[in-house]
C-alpha positions as CSV (number, residue, x, y, z in Angstrom):
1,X,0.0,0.0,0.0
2,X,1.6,3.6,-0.8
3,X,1.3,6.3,1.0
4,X,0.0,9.8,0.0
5,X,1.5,12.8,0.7
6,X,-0.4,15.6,2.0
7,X,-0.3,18.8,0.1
8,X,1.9,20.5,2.5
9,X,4.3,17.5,2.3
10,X,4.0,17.7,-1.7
11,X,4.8,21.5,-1.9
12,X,7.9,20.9,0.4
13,X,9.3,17.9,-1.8
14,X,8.7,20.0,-4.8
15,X,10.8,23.4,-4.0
16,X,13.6,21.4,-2.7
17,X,13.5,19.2,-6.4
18,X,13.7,23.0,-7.4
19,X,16.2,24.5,-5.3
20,X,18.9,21.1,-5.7
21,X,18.0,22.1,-9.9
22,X,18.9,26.0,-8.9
23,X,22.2,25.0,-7.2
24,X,23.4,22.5,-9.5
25,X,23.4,24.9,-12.1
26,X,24.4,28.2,-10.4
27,X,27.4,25.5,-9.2
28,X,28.2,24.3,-12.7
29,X,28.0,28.6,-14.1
30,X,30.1,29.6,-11.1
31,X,32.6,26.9,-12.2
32,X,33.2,28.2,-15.4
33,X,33.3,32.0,-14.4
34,X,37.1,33.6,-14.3
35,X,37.2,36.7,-11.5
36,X,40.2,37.7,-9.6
37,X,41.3,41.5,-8.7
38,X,40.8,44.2,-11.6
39,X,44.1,44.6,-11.6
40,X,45.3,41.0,-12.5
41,X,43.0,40.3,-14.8
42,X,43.8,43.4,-16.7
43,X,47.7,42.9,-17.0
44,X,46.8,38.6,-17.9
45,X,44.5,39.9,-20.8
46,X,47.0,42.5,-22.3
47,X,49.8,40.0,-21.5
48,X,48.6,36.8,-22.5
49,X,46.5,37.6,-24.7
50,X,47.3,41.4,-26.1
51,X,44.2,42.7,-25.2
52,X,43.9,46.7,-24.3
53,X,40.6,48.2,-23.5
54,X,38.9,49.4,-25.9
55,X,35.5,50.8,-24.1
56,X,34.5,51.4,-20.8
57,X,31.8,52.0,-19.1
58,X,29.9,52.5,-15.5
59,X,26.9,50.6,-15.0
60,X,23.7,53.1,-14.5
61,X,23.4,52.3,-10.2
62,X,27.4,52.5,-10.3
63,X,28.0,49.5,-8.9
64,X,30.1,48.4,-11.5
65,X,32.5,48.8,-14.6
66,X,32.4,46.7,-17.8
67,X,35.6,47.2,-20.0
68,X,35.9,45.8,-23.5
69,X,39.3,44.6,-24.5
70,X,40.4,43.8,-27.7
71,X,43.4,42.6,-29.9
72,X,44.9,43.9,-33.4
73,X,44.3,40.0,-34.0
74,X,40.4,40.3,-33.4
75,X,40.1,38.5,-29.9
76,X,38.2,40.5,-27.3
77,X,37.2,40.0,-23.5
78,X,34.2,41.7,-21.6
79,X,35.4,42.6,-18.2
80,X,33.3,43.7,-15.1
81,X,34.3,45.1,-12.2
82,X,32.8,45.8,-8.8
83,X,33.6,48.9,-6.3
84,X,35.5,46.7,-4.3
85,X,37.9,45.9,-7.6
86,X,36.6,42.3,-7.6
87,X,36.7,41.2,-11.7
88,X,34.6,38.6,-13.8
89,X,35.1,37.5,-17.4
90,X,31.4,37.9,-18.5
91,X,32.3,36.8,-22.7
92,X,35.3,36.3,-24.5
93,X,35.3,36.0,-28.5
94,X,36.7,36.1,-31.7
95,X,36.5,38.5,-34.9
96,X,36.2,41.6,-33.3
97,X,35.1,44.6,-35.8
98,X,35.3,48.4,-34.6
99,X,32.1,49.9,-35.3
100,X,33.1,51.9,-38.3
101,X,34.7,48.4,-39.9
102,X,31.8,46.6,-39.6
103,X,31.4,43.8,-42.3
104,X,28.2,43.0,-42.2
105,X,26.9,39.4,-44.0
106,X,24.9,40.1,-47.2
107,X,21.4,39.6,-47.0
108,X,19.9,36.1,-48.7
């Protein structure tokens, strides 16, 4: 014979099936996240991988910084930094265009 759960039993079993999904995947993003102090992050990028900034710009509560780097070899890193200098690689790429050397793909 099973046994039912009552519904106050049901809604507890069901937010912690959904909070073990949250932190299993805020885990695996934080895992792949690179942040360390503005300052070391800034002299890997231009030294490993020739990236100088290219933009900047504070965020509108002024909380934090985002900086564009970029190489003459089109690589480029998005970089954002807290007050307390704390920094995060939020995307990296390839192909990097400035704005006026835009190549956009022809329309089919």
């Amino acid at each position: 014979m099973q046994k039912k759960l009552s519904n106050p039993m049901r809604l507890a079993a069901f937010g912690a099936a959904v909070l073990t999904c949250f932190v299993m995947t805020s885990a695996s993003w934080a895992a792949v996240r690179v942040c360390g102090e503005r300052i070391k992050m800034a002299k890997m990028l231009t030294g490993k991988y020739q990236e100088t900034p290219r933009a900047i710009g504070v965020s509108a509560t002024g909380n934090s910084l985002l900086e564009i780097y970029t190489s003459m070899e089109g690589s480029w890193t998005v970089l954002l930094t807290t007050t307390r200098g704390m920094a995060c690689i939020m995307g990296a790429g390839h192909s990097w265009q400035d704005k006026d050397q835009v190549q956009y793909f022809p329309k089919s």
